[in-house]
C-alpha positions in Angstrom: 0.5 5.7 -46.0 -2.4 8.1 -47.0 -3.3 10.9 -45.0 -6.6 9.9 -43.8 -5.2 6.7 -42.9 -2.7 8.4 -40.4 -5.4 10.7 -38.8 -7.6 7.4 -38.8 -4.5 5.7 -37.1 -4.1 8.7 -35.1 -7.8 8.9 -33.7 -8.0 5.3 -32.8 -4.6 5.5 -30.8 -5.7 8.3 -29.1 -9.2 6.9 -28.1 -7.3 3.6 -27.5 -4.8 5.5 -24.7 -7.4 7.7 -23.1 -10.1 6.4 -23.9 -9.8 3.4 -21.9 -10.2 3.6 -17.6 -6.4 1.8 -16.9 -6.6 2.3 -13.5 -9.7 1.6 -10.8 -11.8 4.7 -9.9 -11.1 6.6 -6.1 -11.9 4.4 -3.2 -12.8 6.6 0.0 -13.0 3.4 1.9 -9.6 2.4 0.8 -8.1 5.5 1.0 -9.3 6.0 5.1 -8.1 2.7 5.5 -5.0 3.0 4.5 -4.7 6.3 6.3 -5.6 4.8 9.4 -3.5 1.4 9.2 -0.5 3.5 8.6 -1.1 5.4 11.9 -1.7 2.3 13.8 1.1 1.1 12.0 4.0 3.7 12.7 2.1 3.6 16.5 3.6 0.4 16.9 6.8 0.2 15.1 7.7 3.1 18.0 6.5 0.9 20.7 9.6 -1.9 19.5 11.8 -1.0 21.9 9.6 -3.2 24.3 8.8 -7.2 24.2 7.0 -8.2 21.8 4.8 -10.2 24.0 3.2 -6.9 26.1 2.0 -6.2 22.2 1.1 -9.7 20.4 -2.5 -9.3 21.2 -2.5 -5.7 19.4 -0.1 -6.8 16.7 -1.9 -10.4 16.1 -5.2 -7.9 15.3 -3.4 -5.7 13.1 -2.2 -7.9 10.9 -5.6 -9.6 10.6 -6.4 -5.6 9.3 -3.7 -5.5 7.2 -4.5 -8.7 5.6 -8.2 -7.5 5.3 -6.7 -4.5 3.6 -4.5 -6.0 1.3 -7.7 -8.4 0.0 -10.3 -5.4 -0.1 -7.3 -3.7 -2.4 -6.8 -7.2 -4.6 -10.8 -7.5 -4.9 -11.3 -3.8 -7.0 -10.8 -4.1 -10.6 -8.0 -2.3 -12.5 -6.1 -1.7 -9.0 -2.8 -3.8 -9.9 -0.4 -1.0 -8.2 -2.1 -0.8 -4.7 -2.6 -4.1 -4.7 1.5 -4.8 -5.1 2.4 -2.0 -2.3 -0.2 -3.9 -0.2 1.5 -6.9 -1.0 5.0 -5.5 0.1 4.0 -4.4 3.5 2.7 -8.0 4.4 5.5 -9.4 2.8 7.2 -11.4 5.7 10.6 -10.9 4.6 13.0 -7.8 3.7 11.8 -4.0 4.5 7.9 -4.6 4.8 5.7 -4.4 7.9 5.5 -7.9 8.0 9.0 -8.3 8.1 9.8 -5.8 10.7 7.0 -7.5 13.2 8.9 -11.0 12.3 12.2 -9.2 13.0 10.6 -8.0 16.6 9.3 -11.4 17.3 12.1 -13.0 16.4 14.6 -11.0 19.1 11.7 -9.7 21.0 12.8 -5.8 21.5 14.6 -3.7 18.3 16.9 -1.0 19.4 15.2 2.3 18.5 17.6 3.4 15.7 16.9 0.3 14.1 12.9 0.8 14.3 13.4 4.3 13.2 14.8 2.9 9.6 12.0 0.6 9.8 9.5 3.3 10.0 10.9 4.8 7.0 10.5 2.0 4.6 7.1 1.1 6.4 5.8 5.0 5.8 6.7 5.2 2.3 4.9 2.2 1.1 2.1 3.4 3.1 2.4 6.5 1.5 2.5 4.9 -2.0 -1.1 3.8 -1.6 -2.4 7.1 -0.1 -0.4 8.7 -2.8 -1.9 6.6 -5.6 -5.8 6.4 -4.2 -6.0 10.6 -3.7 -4.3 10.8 -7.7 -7.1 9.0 -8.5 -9.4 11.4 -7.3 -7.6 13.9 -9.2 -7.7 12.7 -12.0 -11.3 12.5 -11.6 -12.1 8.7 -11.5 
């Protein structure tokens, strides 16, 4: 291969890779949405030690955000990875938020120990998407 076809190679590789927006642009609303549904969230994964029913009301409306959350986060363009964290917290089954207020339902009251390693898993998704929307403003998008 010539050398001007490498360097012409070269340049349209590198245009290609950075060239391109692979990722969608800062969101403040998003981002404060997230931020806030995590603090409601971790607010009631600590109230799990009591019956689920003194909270269905509060829980029934969260979820509705959530689920409002999780669309808004599907709907933006080039925003695959927040979309898939959103997607594991209102998963219904294993370690998601979804899956924790199932598990609550279901037995009505979680010993605290068990809602603490709840909150873990629950925070770090959480965290994923506020992690990944303020990179985004980093990186200047």
């Amino acid at each position: 291969m010539k050398l001007e076809t490498r360097v012409i190679t070269v340049m349209f590789a590198f245009l290609f890779l950075f060239g391109c927006n692979y990722i969608a642009p800062y969101n403040q609303h998003a981002y404060e949405q997230t931020t806030s549904l995590k603090v409601e969230a971790l607010s009631i994964v600590a109230k799990a030690n009591e019956p689920y029913s003194d909270h269905e009301k509060e829980i029934e409306q969260f979820k509705l955000r959530m689920l409002k959350a999780q669309e808004y986060a599907r709907g933006i363009p080039k925003n695959l990875e927040a979309a898939e964290q959103w997607a594991i917290l209102t998963n219904p089954e294993g370690k998601s938020m979804f899956g924790f207020l199932g598990f609550w339902k279901k037995n009505n009251q979680v010993s605290e120990v068990f809602a603490e390693e709840y909150r873990k898993e629950v925070e770090k998704h959480f965290n994923a998407i506020i992690e990944l929307e303020a990179g985004k403003m980093s990186l200047g998008s």
